[in-house]
One Martini backbone bead per residue (centre of mass of N, CA, C, O) as a GRO file, in nm:
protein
  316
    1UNK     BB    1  -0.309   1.433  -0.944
    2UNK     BB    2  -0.108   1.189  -0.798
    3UNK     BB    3   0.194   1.086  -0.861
    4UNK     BB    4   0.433   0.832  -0.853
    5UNK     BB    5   0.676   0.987  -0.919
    6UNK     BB    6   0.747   1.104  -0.669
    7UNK     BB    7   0.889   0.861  -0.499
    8UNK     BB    8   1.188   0.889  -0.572
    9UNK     BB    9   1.238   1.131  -0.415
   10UNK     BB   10   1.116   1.086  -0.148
   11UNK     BB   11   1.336   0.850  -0.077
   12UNK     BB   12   1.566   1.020  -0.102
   13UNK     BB   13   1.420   1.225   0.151
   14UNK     BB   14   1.282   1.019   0.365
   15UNK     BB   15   1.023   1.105   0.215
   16UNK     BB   16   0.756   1.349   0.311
   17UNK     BB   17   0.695   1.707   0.335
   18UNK     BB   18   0.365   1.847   0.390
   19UNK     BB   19   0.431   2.226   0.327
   20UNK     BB   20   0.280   2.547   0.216
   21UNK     BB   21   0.098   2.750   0.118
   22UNK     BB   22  -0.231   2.781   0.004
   23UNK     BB   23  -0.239   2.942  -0.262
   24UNK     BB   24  -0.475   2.897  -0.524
   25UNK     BB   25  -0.560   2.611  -0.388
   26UNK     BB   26  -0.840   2.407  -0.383
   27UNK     BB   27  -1.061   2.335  -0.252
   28UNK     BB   28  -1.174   2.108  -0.035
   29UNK     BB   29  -1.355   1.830   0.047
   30UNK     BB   30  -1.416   1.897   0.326
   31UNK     BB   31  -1.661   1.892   0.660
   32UNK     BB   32  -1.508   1.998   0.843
   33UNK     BB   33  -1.573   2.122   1.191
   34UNK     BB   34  -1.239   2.339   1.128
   35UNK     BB   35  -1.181   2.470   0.850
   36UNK     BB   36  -1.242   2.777   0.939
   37UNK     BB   37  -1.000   2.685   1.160
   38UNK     BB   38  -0.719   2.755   1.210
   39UNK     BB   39  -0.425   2.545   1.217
   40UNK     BB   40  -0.198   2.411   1.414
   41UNK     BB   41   0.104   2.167   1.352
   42UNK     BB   42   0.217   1.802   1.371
   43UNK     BB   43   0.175   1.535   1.176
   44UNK     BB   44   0.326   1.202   1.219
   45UNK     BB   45   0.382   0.977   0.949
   46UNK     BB   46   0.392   0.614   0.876
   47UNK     BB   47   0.495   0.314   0.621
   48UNK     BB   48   0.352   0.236   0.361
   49UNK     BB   49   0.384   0.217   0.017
   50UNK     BB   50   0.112   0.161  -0.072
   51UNK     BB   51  -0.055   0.376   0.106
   52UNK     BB   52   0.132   0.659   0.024
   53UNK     BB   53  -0.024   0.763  -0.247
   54UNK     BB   54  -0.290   0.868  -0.039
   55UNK     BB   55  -0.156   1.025   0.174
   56UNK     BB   56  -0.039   1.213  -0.022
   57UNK     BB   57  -0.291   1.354  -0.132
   58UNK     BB   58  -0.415   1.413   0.148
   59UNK     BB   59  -0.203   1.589   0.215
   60UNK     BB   60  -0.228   1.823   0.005
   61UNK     BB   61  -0.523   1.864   0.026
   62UNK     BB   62  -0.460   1.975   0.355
   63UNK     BB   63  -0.362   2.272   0.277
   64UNK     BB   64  -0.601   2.443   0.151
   65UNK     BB   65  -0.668   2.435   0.439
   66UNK     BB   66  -0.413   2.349   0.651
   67UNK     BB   67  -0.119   2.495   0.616
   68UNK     BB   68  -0.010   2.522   0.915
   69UNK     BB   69   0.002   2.208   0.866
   70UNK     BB   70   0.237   1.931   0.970
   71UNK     BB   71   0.266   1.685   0.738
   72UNK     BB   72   0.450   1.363   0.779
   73UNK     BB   73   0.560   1.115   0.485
   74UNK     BB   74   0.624   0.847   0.525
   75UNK     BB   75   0.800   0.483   0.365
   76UNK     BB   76   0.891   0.227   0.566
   77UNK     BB   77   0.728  -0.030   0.576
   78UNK     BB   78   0.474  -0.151   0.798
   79UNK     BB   79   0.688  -0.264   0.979
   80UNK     BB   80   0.834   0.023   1.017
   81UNK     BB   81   0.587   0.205   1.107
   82UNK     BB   82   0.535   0.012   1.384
   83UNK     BB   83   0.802   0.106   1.527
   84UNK     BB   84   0.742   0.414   1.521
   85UNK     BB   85   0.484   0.375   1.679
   86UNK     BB   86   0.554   0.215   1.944
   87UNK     BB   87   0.803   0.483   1.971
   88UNK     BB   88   0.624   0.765   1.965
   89UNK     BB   89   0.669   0.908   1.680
   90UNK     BB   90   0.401   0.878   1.567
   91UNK     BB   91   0.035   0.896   1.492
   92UNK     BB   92   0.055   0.734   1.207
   93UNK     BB   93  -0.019   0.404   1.066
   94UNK     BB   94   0.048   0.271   0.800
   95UNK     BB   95  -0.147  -0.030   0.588
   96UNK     BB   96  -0.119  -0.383   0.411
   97UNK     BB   97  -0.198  -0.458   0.682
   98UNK     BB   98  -0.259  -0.613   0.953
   99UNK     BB   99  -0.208  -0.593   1.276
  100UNK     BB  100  -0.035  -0.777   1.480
  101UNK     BB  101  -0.007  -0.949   1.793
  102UNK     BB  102   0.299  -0.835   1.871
  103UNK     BB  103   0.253  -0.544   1.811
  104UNK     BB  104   0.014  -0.508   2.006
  105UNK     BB  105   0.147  -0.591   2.272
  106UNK     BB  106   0.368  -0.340   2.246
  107UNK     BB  107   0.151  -0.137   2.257
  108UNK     BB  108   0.063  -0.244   2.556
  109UNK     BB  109   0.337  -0.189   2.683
  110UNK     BB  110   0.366   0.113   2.626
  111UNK     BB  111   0.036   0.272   2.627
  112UNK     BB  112  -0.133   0.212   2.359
  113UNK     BB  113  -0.425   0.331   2.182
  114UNK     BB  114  -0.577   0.208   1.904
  115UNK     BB  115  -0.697   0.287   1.544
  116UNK     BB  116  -0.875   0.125   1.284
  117UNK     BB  117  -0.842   0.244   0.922
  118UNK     BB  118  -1.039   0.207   0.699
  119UNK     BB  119  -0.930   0.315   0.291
  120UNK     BB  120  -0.916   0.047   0.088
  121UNK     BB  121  -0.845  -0.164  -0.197
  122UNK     BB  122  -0.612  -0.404  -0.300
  123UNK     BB  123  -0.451  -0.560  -0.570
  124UNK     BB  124  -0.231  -0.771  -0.618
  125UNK     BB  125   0.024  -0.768  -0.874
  126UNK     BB  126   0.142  -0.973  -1.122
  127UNK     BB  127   0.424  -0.904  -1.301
  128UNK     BB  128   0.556  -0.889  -1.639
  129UNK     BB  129   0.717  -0.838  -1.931
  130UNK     BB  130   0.640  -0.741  -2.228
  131UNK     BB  131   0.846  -0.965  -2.371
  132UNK     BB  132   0.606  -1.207  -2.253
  133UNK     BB  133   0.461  -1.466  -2.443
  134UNK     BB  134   0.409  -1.726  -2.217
  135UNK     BB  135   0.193  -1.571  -2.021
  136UNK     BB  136  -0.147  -1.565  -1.939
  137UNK     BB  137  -0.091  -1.726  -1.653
  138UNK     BB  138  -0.168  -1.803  -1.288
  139UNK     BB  139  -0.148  -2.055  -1.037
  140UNK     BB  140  -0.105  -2.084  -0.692
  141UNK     BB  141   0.094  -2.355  -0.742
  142UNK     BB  142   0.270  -2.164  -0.965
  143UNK     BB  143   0.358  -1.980  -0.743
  144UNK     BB  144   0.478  -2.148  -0.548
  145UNK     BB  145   0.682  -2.275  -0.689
  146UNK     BB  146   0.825  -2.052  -0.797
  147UNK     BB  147   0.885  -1.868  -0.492
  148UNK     BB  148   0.966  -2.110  -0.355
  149UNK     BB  149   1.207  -2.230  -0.197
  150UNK     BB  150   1.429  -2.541  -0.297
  151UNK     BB  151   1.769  -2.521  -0.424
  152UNK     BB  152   1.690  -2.415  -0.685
  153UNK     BB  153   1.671  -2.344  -1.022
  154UNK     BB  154   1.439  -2.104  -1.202
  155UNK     BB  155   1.232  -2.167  -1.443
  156UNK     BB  156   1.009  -2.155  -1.658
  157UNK     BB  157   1.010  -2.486  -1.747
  158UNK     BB  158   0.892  -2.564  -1.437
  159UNK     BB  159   0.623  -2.432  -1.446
  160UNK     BB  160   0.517  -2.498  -1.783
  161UNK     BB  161   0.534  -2.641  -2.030
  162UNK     BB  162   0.692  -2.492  -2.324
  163UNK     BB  163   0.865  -2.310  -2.188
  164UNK     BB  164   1.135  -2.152  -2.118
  165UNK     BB  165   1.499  -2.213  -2.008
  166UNK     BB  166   1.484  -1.970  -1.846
  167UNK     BB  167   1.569  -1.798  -1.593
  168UNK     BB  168   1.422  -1.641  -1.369
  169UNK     BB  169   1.315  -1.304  -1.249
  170UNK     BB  170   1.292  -1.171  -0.909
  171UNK     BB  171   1.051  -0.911  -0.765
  172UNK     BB  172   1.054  -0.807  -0.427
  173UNK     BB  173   0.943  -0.688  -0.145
  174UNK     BB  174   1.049  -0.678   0.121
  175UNK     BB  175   1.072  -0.790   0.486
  176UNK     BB  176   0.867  -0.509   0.591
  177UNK     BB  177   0.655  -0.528   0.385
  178UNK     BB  178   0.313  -0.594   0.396
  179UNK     BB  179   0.309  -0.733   0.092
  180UNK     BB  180   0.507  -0.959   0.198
  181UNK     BB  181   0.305  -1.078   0.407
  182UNK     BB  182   0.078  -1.125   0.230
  183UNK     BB  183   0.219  -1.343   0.020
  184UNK     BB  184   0.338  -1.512   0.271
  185UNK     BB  185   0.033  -1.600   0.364
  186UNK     BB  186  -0.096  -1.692   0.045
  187UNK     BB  187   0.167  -1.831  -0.111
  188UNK     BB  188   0.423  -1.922   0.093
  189UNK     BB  189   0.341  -2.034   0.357
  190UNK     BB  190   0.609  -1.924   0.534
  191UNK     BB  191   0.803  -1.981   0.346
  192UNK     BB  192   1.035  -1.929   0.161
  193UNK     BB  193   1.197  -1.708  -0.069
  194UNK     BB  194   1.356  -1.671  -0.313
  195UNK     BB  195   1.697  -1.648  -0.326
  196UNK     BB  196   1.721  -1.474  -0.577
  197UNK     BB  197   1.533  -1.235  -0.479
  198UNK     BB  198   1.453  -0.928  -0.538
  199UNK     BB  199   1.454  -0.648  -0.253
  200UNK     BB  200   1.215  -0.384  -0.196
  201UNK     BB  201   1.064  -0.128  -0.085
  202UNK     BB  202   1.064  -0.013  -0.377
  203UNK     BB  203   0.832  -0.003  -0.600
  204UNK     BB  204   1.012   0.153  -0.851
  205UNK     BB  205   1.245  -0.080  -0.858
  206UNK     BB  206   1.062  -0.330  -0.955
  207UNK     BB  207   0.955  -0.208  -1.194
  208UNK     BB  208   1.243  -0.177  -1.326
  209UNK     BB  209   1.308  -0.458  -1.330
  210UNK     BB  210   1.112  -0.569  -1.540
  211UNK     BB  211   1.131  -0.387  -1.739
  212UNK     BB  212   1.455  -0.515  -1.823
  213UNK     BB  213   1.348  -0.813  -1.796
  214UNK     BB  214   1.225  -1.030  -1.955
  215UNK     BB  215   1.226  -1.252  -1.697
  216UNK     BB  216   1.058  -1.150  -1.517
  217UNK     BB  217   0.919  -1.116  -1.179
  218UNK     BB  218   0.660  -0.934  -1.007
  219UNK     BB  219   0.476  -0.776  -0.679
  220UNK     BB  220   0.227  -0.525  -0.651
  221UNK     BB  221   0.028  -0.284  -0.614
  222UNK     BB  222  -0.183  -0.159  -0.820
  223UNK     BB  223  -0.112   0.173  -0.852
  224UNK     BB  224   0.145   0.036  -1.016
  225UNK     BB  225   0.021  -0.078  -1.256
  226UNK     BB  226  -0.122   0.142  -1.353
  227UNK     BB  227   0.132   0.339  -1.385
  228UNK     BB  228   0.274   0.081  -1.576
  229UNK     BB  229   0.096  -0.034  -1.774
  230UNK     BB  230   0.302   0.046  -2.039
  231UNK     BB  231   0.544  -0.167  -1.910
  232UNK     BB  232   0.336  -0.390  -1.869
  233UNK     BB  233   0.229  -0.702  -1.740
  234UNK     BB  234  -0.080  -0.820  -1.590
  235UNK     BB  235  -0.148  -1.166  -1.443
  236UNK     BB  236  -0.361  -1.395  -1.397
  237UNK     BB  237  -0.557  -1.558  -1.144
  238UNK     BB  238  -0.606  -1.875  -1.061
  239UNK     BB  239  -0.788  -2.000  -0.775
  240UNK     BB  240  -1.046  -2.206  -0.904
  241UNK     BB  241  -1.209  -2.053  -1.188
  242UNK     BB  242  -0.991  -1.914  -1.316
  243UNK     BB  243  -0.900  -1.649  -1.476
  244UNK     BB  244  -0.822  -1.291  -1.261
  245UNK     BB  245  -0.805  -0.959  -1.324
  246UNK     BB  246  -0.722  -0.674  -1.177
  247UNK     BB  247  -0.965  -0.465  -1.065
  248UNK     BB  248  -1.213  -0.287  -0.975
  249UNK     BB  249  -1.405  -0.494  -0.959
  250UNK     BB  250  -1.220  -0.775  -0.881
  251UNK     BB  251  -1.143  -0.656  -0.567
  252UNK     BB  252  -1.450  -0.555  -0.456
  253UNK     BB  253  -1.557  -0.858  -0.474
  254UNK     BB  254  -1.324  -1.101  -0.482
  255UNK     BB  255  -1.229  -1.275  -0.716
  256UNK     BB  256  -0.984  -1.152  -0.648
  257UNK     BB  257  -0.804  -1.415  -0.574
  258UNK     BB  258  -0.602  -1.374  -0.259
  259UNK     BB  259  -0.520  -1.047  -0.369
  260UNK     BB  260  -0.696  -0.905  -0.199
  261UNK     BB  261  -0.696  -0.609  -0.011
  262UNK     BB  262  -0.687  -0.387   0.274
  263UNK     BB  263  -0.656  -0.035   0.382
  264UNK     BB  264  -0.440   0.113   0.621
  265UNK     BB  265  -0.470   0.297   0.914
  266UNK     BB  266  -0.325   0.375   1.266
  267UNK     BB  267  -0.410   0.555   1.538
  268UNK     BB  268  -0.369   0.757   1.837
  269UNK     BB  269  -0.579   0.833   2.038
  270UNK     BB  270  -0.427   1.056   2.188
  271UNK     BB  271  -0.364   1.212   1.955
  272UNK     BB  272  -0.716   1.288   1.903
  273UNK     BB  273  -0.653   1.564   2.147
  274UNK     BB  274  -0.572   1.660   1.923
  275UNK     BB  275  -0.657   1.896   1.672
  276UNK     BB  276  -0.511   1.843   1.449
  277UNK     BB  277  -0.527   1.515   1.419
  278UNK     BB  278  -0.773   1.504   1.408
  279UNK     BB  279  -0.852   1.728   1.173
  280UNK     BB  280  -0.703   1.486   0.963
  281UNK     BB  281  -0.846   1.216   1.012
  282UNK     BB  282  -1.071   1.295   0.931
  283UNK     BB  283  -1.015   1.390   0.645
  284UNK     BB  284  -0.927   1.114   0.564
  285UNK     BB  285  -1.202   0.984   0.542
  286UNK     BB  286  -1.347   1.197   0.359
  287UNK     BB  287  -1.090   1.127   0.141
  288UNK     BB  288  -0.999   0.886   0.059
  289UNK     BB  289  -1.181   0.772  -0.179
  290UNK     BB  290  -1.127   0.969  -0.416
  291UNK     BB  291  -0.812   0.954  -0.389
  292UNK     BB  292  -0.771   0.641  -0.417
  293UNK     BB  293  -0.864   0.606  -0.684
  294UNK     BB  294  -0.711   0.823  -0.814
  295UNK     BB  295  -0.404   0.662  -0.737
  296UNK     BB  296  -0.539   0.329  -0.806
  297UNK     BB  297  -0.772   0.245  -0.615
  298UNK     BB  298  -1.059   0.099  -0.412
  299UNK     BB  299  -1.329   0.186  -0.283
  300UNK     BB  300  -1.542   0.177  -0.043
  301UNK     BB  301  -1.796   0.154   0.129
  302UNK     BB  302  -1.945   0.395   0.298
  303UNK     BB  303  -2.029   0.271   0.545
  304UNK     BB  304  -1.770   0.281   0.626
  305UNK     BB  305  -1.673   0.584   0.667
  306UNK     BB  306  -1.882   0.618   0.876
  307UNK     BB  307  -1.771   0.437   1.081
  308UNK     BB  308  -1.525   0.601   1.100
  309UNK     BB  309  -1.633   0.812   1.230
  310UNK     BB  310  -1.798   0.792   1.473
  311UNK     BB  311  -1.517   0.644   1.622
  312UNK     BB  312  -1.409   0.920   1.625
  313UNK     BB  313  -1.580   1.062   1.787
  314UNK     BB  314  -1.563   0.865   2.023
  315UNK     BB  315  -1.245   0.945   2.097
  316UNK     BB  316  -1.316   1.283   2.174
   0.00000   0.00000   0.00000
């Protein structure tokens, strides 16, 4: 399994590159129609920190078929990522959010033609420091109420009766981060988020935010909240039927509302006559499910995964 500890050298240096000899590595899960041919290469990606720790799994995963193609993962960002996509540098963008209707325009102004490959699922989790006892739940209205800039200094206790008079600590995705555009659409509704919060691309630096901070609160990606879940606590949200913990179950079923979200790769189709990111794009699709979830996300439906292979059939 693929440790998202590895994020923090990663960052350090400006993403991974991953490649080389696959002696020892155990077989491949590819079905691929070029496993038996050896093939060089590179492909490269770029894009969302939360769809980061899937693709990191599936590039070394597919060391041990293809040693001589070199995968390079990159995590600056979703908005990140697809200016690199625009700009003909990548083959492939990940997202934690569908892509925008002006990103959309500027690649047909390019002339890049592209598609679009759902991944798994994520439950956007909202966690709070271990020593905060007085946090069970927390509803929709309070979370706008928390998060929306308005002027104040915002306490626990303006947020609901009897919490301590202590200001928050936030802890938010950048505003690159795909995450940070979906928390914006469905909590912020456009609206300015809190000027005192801290904002980072590194989801491990959020991590280490809440983790120090008594008052603090912050929200990323499910596989990060599992990954770091003895060192927080992750706060259930009542969408106005109760409150609903982020799981596997409540994630892919769509209860946790609004914070369930798919995540996405986005390939260039042009790319895709290239026998490598061919080759190394099937091997995503194939292996999506299993990796997705061993780094700590939701497989999709089967049949999502056959319909993106048929898809990509079309394409070659």
């Amino acid at each position: 399994m693929t440790s998202l500890k590895k994020l923090a050298l990663s960052v350090m240096m400006g993403g991974v590159l991953v490649f080389s000899a696959a002696c020892g590595q155990e077989e491949s899960k590819s079905n691929s129609d070029t496993e038996n041919k050896q093939l060089s290469g590179e492909v490269k990606i770029d894009g969302s920190s939360t769809v980061y720790p899937i693709m990191e799994a599936i590039a070394e995963e597919y060391l041990s078929v293809q040693p001589d193609v070199k995968v390079s993962v990159g995590l600056s960002g979703t908005g990140g990522g697809f200016k690199a996509f625009i700009a003909g540098e990548t083959d492939m963008s990940n997202a934690s959010r569908p892509i925008k209707d002006e990103e959309k325009a500027q690649l047909e102004e390019a002339g890049i033609d592209f598609t679009e490959i759902k991944l798994a699922f994520d439950g956007l989790s909202v966690v709070i420091n271990k020593d905060n006892t007085w946090v069970d739940h927390l509803t929709i209205d309070e979370l706008k109420k928390m998060w929306i800039e308005d002027g104040t200094t915002r306490k626990w206790s303006d947020i609901r009766e009897g919490w301590p008079e202590e200001e928050i600590k936030f802890y938010s995705p950048g505003t690159d981060s795909g995450t940070f555009d979906y928390f914006d659409e469905v909590i912020l509704d456009d609206q300015p988020i809190v000027e005192k919060a801290t904002l980072s691309e590194d989801d491990n630096i959020l991590v280490q935010g809440v983790t120090g901070e008594k008052n603090a609160i912050g929200y990323f990606g499910y596989a990060y909240y599992l990954e770091n879940k003895d060192k927080l606590k992750v706060v259930p949200i009542d969408s106005g039927s109760g409150p609903v913990e982020p799981t596997n179950e409540t994630i892919e079923s769509g209860e946790y509302a609004p914070l369930s979200r798919p995540l996405f790769t986005y390939v260039k189709n042009d790319s895709v006559s290239k026998e490598d990111v061919y080759d190394y794009t099937k091997f995503v699709i194939e292996n999506a499910a299993d990796l997705s979830e061993e780094v700590g996300y939701v497989r999709l439906p089967e049949e999502e995964y056959t319909n993106a292979l048929e898809t990509l059939e079309g394409l070659k």
